[in-house]
One Martini backbone bead per residue (centre of mass of N, CA, C, O) as a GRO file, in nm:
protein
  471
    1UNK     BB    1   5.741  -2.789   1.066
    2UNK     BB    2   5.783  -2.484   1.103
    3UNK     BB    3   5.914  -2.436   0.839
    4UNK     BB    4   5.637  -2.485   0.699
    5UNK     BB    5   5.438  -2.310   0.846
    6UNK     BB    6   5.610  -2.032   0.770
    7UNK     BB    7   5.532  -2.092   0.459
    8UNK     BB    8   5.223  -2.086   0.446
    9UNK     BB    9   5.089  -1.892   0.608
   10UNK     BB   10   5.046  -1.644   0.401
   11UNK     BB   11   4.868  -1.792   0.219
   12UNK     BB   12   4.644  -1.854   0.483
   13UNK     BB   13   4.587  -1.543   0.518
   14UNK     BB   14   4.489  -1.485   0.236
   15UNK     BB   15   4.291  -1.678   0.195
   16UNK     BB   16   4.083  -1.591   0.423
   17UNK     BB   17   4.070  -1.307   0.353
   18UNK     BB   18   3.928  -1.397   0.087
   19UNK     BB   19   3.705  -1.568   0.233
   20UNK     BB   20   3.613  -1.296   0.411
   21UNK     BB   21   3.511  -1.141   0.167
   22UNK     BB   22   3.316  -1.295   0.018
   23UNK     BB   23   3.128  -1.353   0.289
   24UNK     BB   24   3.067  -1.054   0.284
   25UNK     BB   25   2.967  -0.984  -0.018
   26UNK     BB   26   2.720  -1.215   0.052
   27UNK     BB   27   2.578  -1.066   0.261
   28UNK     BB   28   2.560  -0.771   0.138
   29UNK     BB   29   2.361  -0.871  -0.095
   30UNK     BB   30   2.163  -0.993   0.059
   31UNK     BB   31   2.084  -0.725   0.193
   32UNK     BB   32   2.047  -0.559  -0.052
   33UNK     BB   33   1.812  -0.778  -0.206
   34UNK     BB   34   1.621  -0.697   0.028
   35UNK     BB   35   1.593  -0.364  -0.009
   36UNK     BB   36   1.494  -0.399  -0.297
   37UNK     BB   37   1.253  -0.605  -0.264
   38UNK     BB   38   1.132  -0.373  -0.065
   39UNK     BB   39   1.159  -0.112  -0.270
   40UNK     BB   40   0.947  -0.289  -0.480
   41UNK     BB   41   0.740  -0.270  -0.321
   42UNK     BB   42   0.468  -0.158  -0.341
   43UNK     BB   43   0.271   0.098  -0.287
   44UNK     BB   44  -0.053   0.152  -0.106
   45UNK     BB   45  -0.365   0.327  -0.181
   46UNK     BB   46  -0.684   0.332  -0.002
   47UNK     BB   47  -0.994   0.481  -0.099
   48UNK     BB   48  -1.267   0.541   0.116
   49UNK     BB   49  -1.638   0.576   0.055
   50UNK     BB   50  -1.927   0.769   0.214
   51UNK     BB   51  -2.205   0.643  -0.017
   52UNK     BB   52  -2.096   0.609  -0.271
   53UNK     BB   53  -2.220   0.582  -0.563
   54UNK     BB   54  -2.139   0.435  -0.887
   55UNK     BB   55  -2.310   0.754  -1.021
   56UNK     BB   56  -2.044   0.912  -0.871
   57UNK     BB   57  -1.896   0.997  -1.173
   58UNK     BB   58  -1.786   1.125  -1.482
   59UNK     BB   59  -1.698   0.870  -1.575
   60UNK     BB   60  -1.995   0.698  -1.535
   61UNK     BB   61  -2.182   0.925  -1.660
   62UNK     BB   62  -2.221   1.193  -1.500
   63UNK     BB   63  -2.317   1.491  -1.656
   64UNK     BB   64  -2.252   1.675  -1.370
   65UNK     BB   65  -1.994   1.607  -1.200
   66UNK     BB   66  -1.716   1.693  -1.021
   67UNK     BB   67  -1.410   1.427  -1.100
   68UNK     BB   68  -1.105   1.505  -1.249
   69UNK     BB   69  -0.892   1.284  -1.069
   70UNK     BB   70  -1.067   1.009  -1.043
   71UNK     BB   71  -1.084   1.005  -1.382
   72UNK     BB   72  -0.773   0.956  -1.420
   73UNK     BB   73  -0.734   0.724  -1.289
   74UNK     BB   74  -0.936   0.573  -1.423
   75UNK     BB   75  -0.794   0.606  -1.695
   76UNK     BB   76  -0.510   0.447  -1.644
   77UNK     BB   77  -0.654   0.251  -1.522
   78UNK     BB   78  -0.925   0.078  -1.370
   79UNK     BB   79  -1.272  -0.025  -1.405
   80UNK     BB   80  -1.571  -0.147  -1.258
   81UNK     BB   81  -1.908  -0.131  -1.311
   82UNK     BB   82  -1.962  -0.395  -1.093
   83UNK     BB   83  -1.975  -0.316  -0.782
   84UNK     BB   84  -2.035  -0.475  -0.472
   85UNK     BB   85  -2.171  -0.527  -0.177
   86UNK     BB   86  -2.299  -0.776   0.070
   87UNK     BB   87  -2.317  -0.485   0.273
   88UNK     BB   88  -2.556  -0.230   0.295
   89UNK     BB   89  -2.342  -0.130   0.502
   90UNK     BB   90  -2.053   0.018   0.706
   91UNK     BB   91  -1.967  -0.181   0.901
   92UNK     BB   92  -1.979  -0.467   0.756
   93UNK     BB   93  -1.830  -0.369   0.479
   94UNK     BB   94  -1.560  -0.308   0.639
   95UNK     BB   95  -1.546  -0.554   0.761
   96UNK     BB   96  -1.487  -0.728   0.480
   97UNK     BB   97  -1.266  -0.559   0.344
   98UNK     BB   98  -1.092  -0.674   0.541
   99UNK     BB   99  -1.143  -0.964   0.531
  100UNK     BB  100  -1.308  -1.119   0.307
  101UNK     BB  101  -1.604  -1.126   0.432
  102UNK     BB  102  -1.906  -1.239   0.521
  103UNK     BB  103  -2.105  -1.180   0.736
  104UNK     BB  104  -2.223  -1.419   0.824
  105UNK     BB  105  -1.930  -1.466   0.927
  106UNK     BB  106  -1.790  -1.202   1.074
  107UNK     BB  107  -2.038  -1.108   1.253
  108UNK     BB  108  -2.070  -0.743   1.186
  109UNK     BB  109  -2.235  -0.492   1.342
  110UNK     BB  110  -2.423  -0.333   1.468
  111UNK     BB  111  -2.459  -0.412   1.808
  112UNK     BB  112  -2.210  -0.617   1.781
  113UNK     BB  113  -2.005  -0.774   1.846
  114UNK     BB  114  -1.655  -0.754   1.817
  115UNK     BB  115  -1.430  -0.848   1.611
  116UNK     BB  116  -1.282  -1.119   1.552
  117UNK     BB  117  -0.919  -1.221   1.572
  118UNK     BB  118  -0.946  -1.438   1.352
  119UNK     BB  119  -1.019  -1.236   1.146
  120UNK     BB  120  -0.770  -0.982   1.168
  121UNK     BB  121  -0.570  -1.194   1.110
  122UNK     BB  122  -0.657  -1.177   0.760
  123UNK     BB  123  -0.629  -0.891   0.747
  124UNK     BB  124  -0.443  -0.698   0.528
  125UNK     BB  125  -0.274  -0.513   0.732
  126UNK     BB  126  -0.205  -0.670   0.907
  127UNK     BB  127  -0.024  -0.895   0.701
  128UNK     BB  128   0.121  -0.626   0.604
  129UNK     BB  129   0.292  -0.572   0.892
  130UNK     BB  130   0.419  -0.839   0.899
  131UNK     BB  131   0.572  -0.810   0.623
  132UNK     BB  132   0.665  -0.461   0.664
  133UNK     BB  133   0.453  -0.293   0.630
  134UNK     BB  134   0.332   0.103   0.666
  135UNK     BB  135   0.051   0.070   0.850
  136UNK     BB  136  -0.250   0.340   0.750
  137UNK     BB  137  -0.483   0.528   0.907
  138UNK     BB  138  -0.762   0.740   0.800
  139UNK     BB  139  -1.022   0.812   0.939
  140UNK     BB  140  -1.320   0.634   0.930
  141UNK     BB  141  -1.351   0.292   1.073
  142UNK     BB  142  -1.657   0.148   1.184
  143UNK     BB  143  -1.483  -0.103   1.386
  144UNK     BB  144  -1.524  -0.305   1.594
  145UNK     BB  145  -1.234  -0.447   1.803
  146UNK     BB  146  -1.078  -0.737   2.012
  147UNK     BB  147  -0.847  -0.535   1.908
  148UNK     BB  148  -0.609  -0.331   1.888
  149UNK     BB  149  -0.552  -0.117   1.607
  150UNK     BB  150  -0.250  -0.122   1.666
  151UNK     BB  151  -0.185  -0.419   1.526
  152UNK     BB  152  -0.262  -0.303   1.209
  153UNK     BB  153  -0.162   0.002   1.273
  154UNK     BB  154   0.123   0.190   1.274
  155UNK     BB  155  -0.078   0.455   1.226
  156UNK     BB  156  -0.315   0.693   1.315
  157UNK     BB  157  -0.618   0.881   1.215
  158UNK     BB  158  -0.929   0.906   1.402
  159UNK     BB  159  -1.207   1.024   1.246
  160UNK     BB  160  -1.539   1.266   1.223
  161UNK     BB  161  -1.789   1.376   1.336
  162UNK     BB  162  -1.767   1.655   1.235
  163UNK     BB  163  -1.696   1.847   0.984
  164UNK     BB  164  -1.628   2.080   1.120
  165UNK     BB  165  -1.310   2.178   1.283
  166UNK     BB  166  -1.057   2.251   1.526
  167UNK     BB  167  -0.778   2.393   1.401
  168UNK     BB  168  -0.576   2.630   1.527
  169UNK     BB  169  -0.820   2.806   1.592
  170UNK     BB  170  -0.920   2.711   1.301
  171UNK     BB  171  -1.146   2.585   1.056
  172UNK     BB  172  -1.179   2.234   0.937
  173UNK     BB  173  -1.254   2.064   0.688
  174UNK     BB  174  -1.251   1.712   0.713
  175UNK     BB  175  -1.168   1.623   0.404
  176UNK     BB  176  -0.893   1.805   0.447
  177UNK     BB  177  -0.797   1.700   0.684
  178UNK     BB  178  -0.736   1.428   0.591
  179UNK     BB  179  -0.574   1.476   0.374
  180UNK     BB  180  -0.350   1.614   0.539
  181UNK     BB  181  -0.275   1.352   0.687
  182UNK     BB  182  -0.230   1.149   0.445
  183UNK     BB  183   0.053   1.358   0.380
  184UNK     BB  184   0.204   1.306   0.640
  185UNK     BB  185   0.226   1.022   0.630
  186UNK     BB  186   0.350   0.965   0.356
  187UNK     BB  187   0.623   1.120   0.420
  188UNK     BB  188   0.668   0.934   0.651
  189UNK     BB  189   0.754   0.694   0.427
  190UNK     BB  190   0.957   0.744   0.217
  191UNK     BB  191   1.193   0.584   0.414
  192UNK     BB  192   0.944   0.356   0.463
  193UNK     BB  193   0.942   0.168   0.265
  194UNK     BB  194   0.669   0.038   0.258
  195UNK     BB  195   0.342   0.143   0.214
  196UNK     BB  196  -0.025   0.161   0.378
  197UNK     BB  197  -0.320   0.337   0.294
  198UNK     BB  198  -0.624   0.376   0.481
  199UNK     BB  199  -0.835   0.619   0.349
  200UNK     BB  200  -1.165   0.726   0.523
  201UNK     BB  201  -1.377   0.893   0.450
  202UNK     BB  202  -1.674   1.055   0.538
  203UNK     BB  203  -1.730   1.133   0.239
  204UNK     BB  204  -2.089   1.212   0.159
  205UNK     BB  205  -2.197   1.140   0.472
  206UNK     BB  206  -2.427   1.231   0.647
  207UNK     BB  207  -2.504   1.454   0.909
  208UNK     BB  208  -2.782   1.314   1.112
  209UNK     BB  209  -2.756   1.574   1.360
  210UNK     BB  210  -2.788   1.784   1.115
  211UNK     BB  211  -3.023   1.963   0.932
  212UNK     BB  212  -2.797   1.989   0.689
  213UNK     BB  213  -2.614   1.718   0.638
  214UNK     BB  214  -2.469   1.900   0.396
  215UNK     BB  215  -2.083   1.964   0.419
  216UNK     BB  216  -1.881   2.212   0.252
  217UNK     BB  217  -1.691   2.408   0.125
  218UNK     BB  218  -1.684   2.742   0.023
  219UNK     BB  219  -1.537   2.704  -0.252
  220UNK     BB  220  -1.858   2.544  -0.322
  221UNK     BB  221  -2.099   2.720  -0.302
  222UNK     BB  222  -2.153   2.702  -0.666
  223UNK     BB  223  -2.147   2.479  -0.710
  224UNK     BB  224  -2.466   2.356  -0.856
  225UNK     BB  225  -2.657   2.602  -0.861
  226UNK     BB  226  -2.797   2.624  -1.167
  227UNK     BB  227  -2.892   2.346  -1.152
  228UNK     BB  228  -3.091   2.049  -1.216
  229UNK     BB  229  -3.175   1.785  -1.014
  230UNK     BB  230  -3.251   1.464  -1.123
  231UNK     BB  231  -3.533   1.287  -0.987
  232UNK     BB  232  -3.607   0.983  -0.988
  233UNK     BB  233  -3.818   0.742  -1.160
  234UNK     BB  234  -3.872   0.605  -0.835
  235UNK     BB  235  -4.010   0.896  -0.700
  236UNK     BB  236  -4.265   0.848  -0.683
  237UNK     BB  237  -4.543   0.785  -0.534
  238UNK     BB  238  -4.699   0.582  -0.648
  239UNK     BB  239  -4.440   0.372  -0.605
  240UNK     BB  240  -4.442   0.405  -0.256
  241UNK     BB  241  -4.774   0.330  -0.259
  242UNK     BB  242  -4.685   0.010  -0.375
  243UNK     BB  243  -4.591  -0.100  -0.114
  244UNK     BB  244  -4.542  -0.276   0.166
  245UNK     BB  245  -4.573  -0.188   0.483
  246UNK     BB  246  -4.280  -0.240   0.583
  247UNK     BB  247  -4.158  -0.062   0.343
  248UNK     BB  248  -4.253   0.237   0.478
  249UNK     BB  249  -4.150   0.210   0.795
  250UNK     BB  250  -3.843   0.345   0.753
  251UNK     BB  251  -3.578   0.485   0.774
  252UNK     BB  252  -3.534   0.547   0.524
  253UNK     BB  253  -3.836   0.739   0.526
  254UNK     BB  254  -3.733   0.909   0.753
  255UNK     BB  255  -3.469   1.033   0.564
  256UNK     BB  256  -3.697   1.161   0.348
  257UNK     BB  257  -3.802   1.387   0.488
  258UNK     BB  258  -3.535   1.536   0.569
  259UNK     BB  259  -3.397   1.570   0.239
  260UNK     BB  260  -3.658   1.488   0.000
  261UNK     BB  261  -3.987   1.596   0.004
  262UNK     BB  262  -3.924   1.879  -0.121
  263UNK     BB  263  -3.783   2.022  -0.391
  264UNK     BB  264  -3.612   2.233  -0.249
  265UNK     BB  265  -3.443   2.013  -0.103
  266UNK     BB  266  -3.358   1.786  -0.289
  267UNK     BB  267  -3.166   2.045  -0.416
  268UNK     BB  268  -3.021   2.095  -0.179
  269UNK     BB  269  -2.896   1.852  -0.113
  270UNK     BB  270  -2.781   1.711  -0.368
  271UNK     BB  271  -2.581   1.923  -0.416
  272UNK     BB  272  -2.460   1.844  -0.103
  273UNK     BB  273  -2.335   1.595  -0.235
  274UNK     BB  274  -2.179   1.656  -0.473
  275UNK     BB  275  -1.987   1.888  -0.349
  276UNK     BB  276  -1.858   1.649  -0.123
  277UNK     BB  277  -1.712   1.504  -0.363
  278UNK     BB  278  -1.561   1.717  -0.485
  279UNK     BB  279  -1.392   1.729  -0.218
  280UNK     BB  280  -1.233   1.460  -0.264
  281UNK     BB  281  -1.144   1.514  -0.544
  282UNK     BB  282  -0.923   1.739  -0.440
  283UNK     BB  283  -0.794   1.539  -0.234
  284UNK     BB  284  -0.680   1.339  -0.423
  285UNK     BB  285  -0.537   1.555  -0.615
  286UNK     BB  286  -0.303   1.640  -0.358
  287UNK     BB  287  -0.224   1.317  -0.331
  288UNK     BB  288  -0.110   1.312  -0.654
  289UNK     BB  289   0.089   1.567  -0.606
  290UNK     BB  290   0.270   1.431  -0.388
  291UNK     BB  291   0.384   1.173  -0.504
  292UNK     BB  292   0.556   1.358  -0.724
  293UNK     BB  293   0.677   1.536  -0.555
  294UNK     BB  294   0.843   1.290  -0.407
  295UNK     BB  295   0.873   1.018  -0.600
  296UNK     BB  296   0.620   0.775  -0.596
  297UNK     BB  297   0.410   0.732  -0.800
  298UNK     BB  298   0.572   0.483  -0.969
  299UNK     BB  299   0.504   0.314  -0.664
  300UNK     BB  300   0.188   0.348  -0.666
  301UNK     BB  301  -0.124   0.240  -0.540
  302UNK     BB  302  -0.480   0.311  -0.642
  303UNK     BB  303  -0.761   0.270  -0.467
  304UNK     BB  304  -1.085   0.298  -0.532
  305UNK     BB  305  -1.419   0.341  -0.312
  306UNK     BB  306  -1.744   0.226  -0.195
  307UNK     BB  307  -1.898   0.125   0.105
  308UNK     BB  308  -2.207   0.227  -0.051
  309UNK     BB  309  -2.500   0.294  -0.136
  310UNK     BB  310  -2.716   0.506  -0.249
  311UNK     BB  311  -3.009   0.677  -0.197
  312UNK     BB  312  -3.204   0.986  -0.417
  313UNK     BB  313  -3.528   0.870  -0.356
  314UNK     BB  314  -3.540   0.594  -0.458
  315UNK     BB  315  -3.833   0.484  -0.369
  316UNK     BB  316  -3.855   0.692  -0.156
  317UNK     BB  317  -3.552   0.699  -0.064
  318UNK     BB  318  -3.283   0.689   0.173
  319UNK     BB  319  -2.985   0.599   0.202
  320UNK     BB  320  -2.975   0.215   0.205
  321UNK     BB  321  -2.971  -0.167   0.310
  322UNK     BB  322  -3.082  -0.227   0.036
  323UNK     BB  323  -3.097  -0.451  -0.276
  324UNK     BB  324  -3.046  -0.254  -0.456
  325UNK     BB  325  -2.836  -0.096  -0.708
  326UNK     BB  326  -2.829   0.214  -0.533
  327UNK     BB  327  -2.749   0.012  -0.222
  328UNK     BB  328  -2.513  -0.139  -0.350
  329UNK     BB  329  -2.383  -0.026  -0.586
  330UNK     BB  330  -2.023   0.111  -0.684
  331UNK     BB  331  -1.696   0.211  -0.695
  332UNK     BB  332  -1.418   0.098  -0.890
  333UNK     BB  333  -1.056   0.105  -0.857
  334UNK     BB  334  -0.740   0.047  -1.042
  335UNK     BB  335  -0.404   0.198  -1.005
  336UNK     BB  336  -0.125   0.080  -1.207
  337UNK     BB  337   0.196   0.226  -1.279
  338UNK     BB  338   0.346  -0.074  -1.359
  339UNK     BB  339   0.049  -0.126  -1.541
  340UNK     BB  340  -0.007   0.131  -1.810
  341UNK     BB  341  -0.046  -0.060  -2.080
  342UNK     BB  342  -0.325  -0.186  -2.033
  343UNK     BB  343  -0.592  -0.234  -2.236
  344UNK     BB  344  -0.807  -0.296  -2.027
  345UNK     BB  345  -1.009  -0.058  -1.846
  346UNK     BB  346  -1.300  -0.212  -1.884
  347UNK     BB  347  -1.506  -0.401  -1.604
  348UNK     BB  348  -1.852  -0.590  -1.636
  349UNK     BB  349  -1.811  -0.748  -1.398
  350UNK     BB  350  -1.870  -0.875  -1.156
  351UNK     BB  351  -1.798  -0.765  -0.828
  352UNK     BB  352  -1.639  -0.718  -0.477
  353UNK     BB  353  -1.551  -0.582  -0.165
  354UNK     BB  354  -1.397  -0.859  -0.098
  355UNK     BB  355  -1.168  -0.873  -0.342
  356UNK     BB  356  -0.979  -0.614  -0.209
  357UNK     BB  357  -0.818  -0.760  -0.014
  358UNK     BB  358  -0.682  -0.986  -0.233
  359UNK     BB  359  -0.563  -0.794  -0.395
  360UNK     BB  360  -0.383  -0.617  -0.176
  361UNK     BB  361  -0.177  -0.849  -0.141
  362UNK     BB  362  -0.125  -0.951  -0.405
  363UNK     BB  363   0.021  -0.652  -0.523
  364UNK     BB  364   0.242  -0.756  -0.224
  365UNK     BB  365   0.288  -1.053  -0.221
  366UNK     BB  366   0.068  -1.215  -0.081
  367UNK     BB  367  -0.088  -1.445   0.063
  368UNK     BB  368  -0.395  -1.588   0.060
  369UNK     BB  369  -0.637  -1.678   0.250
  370UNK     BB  370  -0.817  -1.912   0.224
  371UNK     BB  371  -1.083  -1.857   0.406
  372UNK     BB  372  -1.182  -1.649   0.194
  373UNK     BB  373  -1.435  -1.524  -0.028
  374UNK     BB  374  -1.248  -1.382  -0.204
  375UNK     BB  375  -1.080  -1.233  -0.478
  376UNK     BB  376  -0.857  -1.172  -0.695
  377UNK     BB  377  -0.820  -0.926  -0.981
  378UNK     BB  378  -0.547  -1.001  -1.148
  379UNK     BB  379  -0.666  -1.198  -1.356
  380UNK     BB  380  -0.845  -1.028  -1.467
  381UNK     BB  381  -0.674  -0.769  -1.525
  382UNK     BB  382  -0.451  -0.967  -1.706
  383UNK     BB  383  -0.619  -1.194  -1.885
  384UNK     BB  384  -0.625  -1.480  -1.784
  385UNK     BB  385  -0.943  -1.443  -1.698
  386UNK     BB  386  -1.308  -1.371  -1.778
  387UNK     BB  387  -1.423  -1.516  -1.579
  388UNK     BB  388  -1.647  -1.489  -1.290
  389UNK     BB  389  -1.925  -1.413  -1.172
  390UNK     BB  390  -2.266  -1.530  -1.214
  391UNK     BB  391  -2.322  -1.523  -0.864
  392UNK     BB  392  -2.436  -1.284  -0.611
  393UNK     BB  393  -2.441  -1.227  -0.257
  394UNK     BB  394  -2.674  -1.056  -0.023
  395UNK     BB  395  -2.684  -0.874   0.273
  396UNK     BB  396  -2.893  -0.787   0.604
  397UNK     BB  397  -2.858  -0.842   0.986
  398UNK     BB  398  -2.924  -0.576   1.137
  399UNK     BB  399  -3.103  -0.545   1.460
  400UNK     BB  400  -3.376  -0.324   1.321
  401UNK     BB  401  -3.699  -0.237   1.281
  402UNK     BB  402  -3.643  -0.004   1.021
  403UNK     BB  403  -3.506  -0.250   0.940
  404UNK     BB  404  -3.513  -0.494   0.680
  405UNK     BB  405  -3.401  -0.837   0.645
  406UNK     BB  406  -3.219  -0.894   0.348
  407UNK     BB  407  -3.154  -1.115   0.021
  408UNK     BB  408  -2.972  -1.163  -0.217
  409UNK     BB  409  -2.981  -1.273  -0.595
  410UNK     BB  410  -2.788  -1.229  -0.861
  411UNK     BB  411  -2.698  -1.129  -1.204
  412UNK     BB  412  -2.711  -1.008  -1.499
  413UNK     BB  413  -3.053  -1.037  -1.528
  414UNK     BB  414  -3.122  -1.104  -1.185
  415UNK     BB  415  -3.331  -1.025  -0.940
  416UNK     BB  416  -3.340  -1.150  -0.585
  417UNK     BB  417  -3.554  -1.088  -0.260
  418UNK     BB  418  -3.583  -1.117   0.038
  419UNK     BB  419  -3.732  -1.165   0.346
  420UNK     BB  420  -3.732  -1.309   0.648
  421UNK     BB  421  -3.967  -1.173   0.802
  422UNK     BB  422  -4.149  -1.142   0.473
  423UNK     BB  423  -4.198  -1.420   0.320
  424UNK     BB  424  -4.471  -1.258   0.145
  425UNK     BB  425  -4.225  -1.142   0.036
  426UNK     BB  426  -4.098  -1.070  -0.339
  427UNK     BB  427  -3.862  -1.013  -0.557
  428UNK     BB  428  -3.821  -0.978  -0.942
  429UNK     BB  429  -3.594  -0.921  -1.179
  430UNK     BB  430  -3.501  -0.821  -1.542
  431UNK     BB  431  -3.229  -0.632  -1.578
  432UNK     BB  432  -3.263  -0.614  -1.882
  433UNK     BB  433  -3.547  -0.464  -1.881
  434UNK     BB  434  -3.509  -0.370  -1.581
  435UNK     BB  435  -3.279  -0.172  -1.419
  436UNK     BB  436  -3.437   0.001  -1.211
  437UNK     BB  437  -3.647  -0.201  -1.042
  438UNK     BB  438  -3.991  -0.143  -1.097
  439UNK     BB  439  -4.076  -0.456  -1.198
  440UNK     BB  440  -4.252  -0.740  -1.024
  441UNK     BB  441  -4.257  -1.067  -1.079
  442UNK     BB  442  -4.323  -1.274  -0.843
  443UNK     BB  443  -4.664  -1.287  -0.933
  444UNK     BB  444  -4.558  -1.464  -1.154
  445UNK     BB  445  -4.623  -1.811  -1.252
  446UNK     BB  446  -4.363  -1.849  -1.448
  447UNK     BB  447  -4.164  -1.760  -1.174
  448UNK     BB  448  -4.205  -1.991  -0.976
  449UNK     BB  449  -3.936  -2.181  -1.030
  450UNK     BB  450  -3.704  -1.942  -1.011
  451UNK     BB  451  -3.806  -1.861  -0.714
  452UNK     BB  452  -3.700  -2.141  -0.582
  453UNK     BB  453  -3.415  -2.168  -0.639
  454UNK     BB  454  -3.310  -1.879  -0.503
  455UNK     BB  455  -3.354  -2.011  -0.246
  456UNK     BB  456  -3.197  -2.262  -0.248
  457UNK     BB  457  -2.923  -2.057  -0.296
  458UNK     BB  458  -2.959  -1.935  -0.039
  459UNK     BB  459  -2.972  -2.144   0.156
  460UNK     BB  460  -2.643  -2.229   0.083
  461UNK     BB  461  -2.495  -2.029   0.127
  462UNK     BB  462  -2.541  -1.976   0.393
  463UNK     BB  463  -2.425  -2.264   0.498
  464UNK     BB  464  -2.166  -2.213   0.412
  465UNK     BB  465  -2.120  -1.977   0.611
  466UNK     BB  466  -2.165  -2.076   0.876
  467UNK     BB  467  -1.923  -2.272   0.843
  468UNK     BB  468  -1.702  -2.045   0.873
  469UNK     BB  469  -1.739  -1.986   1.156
  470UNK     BB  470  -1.627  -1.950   1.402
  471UNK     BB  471  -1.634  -2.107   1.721
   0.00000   0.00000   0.00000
């Protein structure tokens, strides 16, 4: 029996031998095709802007603005022209972007406590960070949380106003500063791939406690000097003589009197937001000068965004909060170098702020939560689908004496808005001959029924999302 098994034992010994190499480069593969598909999931960079409004870009058509970076991105990308926020102000806006939910549902805005932790947890950050992505967070943050910011952001640089800053002894503008910020996460990330990072500019948004509101860098002090900034065709007396009471003595026309009352305000002001756009634009041209330099480019997804719309005199008024669609409508891009071949740029579906979120899970390969009540944008964007929402539904719920609380329900066709608080009062647009939302069509009796069932859509909506809060 010893000398059976002393002529087989170099067999079993070759044998075990060979069974332990190959259960090693079984190992070593799989750890490698770990690593690989690790190495393949995008990085993604959310670039969100404060105060921007959608026809604040070039490639958007206004003939006046300076931003060929933003320009480029959405040349390469795609672009939606109908993006809508669910509540125009940023905190709340901010709270949906992050959960995919309608105010009224994640109950967020100011004044309000901080946002549920179960919220949180289906928020994109959280999702991506536990998925493995190395999240990032630049600029003003604008949400409190029920948990430290640290959850859901493995590196963090928060900051805003004022716009000059002290950094090493010389003064250093917010919006070069933010930039500087997230191109030193980027090269931090290069080897922790992937990583996303959420940038949010502080710029446009007026710094609302010094007189001057609108901040720019030296090197644009020509920028639009020459220019003759256009007035708003709803910026007349007459118009804004003709709202009811309620809407006349608002925070909007508050900081109308600041900015915008006499025509050298008007032209001074304006130009110091277009200013402060084209420095974001600079800013953006920075970080994609820099994904080249690292060589980490082509596999970088970049989304482009305004977290609410912006008035510009518009109705007598500044600022944003009410349903109109200078005040709700905002600009959204998304550049995937992965996906540079797709045919359709450009998309005219209504899309939503809440949108965001499954968007960018969706890019990371990750499950988009039940909950969520936004939708990722990639079928639309691949053609699988072409219809989207037909009817869209925006809030604002802030308990604030000087903005009144409104409601609409949008179509491609109409718009519907009522306040909550006076409802002796609609409005009611055909936005198909009157984009401008000029002429309010609620007191004629033909549209009598018409605004009965946008009610009764209000009511059916609200009572759906109330049922979706947390207990």
């Amino acid at each position: 029996m010893k000398k059976l098994l002393k002529g087989y034992f170099p067999k079993f010994k070759y044998a075990f031998l060979a069974l332990f190499i190959i259960l090693f480069f079984c190992q070593f593969s799989r750890g490698q095709q770990k690593k690989i598909n690790n190495t393949n999931r995008p990085n993604i960079i959310f670039i969100l802007t404060d105060d921007q409004r959608w026809d604040m870009l070039g490639i958007a058509g206004n003939p006046i603005i300076v931003t060929p970076n933003i320009d480029n991105i959405a040349k390469k990308g795609v672009r939606f022209t109908h993006t809508f926020v669910t509540t125009p102000i940023c905190a709340a806006s901010r709270a949906s972007i992050l959960t995919g939910l309608f105010e009224r549902t994640h109950d967020f805005t100011f004044s309000k406590p901080p946002l549920n932790k179960a919220y949180m947890d289906i928020s994109y950050p959280y999702l991506l960070k536990n998925a493995g992505y190395r999240t990032g967070f630049v600029g003003k943050f604008g949400v409190k949380l029920a948990t430290s910011i640290d959850s859901i952001f493995s590196s963090k640089n928060v900051n805003g106003f004022p716009y000059w800053k002290e950094v090493g002894g010389k003064k250093k503008y917010l919006t070069d500063l933010q930039g500087d910020q997230a191109i030193q996460f980027i090269q931090g990330s290069v080897q922790q791939e992937p990583f996303c990072l959420s940038l949010s500019f502080s710029a446009p948004h007026a710094d609302d406690d010094s007189k001057e509101q609108y901040f720019w860098p030296a090197s644009l002090d020509s920028m639009y000097a020459s220019v003759k900034m256009p007035i708003p065709a709803t910026a007349r007396n007459e118009f804004y003589d003709s709202l009811p009471d309620f809407l006349k003595g608002t925070m909007s026309r508050e900081r109308w009197h600041w900015r915008f009352d006499t025509p050298d305000k008007f032209q001074q002001m304006v130009k110091g937001y277009y200013r402060m756009i084209t420095a974001v634009d600079q800013t953006v041209g920075r970080i994609t000068d820099e994904l080249n330099k690292l060589g980490i480019a082509d596999n970088t997804i970049i989304i482009f965004m305004g977290d609410n719309g912006y008035y510009l005199g518009d109705r007598g008024y500044a600022d944003k909060w009410l349903m109109h669609d200078v005040s709700i409508r905002v600009p959204l891009i998304i550049y995937d170098p992965r996906k540079s071949a797709t045919t359709k740029k450009v998309f005219d579906q209504m899309v939503l702020n809440i949108d965001v979120a499954p968007t960018i899970l969706s890019l990371a390969g990750i499950p988009v939560p039940k909950q969520m009540h936004g939708k990722s944008l990639l079928p639309l964007i691949n053609g699988s689908v072409k219809k989207w929402y037909d009817t869209i539904f925006c809030e604002h719920l802030m308990i604030e004496p000087k903005i009144p609380n409104s409601e609409c329900i949008r179509t491609k066709q109409w718009k519907f808005i009522r306040y909550p608080n006076h409802p002796e009062y609609i409005e009611l647009y055909n936005l198909i001959k009157d984009p401008l939302e000029e002429h309010n069509l609620a007191t004629q009796k033909i549209y009598k029924e018409m605004i009965n069932q946008f009610q009764l859509q209000c009511d059916k909506k609200i009572n759906t999302l109330l049922a979706n809060r947390v207990k």
